[in-house]
N, C-alpha and C positions, 0 to 999 in steps of 0.2 A: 905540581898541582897545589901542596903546602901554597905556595903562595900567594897562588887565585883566590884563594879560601880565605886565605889573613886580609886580600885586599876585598874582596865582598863582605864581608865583616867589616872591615874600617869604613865603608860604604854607608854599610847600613846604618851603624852607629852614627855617622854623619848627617841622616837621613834622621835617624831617631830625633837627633840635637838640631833638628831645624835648620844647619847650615845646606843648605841647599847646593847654592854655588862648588861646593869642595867636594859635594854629594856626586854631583853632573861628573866633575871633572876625575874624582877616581872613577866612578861607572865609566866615563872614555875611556881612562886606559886600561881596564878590564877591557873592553869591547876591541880596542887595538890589538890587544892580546891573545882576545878569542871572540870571532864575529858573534861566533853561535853561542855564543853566552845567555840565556835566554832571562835567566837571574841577574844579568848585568842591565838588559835590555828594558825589562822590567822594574827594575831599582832606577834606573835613569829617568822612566817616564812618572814617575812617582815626584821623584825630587825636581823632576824639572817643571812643575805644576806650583812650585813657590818660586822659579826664577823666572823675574817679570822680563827678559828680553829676548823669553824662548818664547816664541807663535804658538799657538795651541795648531797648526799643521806638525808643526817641533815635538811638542806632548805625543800627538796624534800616530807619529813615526815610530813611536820608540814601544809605545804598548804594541802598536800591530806585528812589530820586527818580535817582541815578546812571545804575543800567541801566535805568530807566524813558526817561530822555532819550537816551542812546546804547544802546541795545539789542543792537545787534553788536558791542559791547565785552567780550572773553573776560577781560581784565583783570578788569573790573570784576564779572563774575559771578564768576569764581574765586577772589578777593578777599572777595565777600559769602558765598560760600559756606564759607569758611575761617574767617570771622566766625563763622557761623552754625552750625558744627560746635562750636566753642570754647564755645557757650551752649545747647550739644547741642539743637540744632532740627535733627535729622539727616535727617530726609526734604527739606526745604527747602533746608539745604546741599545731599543728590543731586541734588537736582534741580538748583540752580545750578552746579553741576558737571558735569551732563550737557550743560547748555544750552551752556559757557566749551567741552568738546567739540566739538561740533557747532559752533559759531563758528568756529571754529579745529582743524579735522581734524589738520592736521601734528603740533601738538603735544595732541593728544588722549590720549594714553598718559599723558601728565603730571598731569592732570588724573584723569585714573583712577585714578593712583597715588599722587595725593597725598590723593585722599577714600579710599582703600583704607586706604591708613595713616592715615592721621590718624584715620578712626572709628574702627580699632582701636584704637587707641591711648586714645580719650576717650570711644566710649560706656563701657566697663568703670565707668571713674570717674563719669560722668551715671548712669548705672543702677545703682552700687553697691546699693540698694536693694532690687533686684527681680534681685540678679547669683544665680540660681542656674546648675546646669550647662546646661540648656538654653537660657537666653540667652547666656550665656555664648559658645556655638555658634555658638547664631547670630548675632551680633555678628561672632564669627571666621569666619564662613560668607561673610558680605557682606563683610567687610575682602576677604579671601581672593578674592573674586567682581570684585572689582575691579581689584585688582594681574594677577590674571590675563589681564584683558580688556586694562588695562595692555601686558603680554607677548604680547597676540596670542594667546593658549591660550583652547581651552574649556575645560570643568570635564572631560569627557573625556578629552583631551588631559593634561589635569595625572594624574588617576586611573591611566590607561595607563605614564607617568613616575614616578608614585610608586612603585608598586608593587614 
C-alpha cells in the first residue's frame, strides 16, 4: 500500500506543477493497479482538463468513475459539477451541486453560491446564441435563486428587501 501512496503523491505534485500529461499517465497506472481507486479517478479528471487531446466525454468519465466509487464525496461532486458548468452541461452541474449540498449540509451555502455565480456568469456565454431578453432572465433568475438559498432568503424575503 506504501506504494499507492508514494505514487498518489507523485501524482498530485504533478498536478500541482502543471504537468498535466505525466499527471494522466501516473493516475493510469494507479487506476491499472487499483480500479476502485477513487483518489486516482479523481486526480485524473483534474489533470486531464489541461490535456488538450482528452474530450471533455474523457474528463466527463473519470470524475463520474470518482463519485461513482466514493459517493459521499462533496469534493468530488462539487468539483464535477464546476467541470460541468465550464462545458455549460448546466442542469447536470445542478444537480452535482445539489447532491456536494446535501453531503455536506454545513457548507451548503457554498455550494449554492458557487453554482449561483458561476451560471451566471457562463450560461450568458454557452447560450450567446439563443441570448434574448427572456433567457437572459432567466439565466439571472436561477443565478439569482441560488445565491439567495445561499443567504437563507426566499424569493419573498429578497422582494420584501428590495423594494
Amino acid at each position: 500500500m506504501a506504494g499507492m501512496e508514494k505514487d498518489l503523491m507523485d501524482a498530485q505534485e504533478l498536478l500541482a506543477g502543471g504537468e498535466f500529461d505525466k499527471a494522466v499517465a501516473k493516475y493510469n497506472k494507479i487506476i491499472k493497479a487499483d480500479p476502485k481507486c477513487a483518489e486516482a479517478h479523481f486526480g485524473k479528471a483534474e489533470a486531464s482538463v489541461g490535456v488538450p487531446k482528452l474530450t471533455p466525454e474523457d474528463v466527463m468519465e473519470s470524475y463520474k468513475k470518482a463519485v461513482e466509487l466514493d459517493p459521499k464525496n462533496p469534493i468530488y461532486q462539487s468539483s464535477y459539477g464546476a467541470y460541468l458548468v465550464e462545458i455549460g452541461r448546466f442542469n447536470e452541474a445542478e444537480a452535482a451541486y445539489l447532491k456536494a449540498a446535501e453531503l455536506d449540509p454545513d457548507n451548503a451555502r457554498y455550494y449554492y453560491s458557487e453554482f449561483g455565480v458561476e451560471y451566471a456568469v457562463r450560461a450568458p456565454v454557452v447560450m450567446e446564441k439563443f441570448l434574448d431578453d427572456n433567457t437572459r432572465d432567466m439565466i439571472m433568475k436561477k443565478g439569482l435563486k441560488y445565491l439567495l438559498k445561499a443567504a437563507g432568503m426566499s424569493e419573498d424575503d429578497a422582494k420584501r428587501l428590495v423594494k
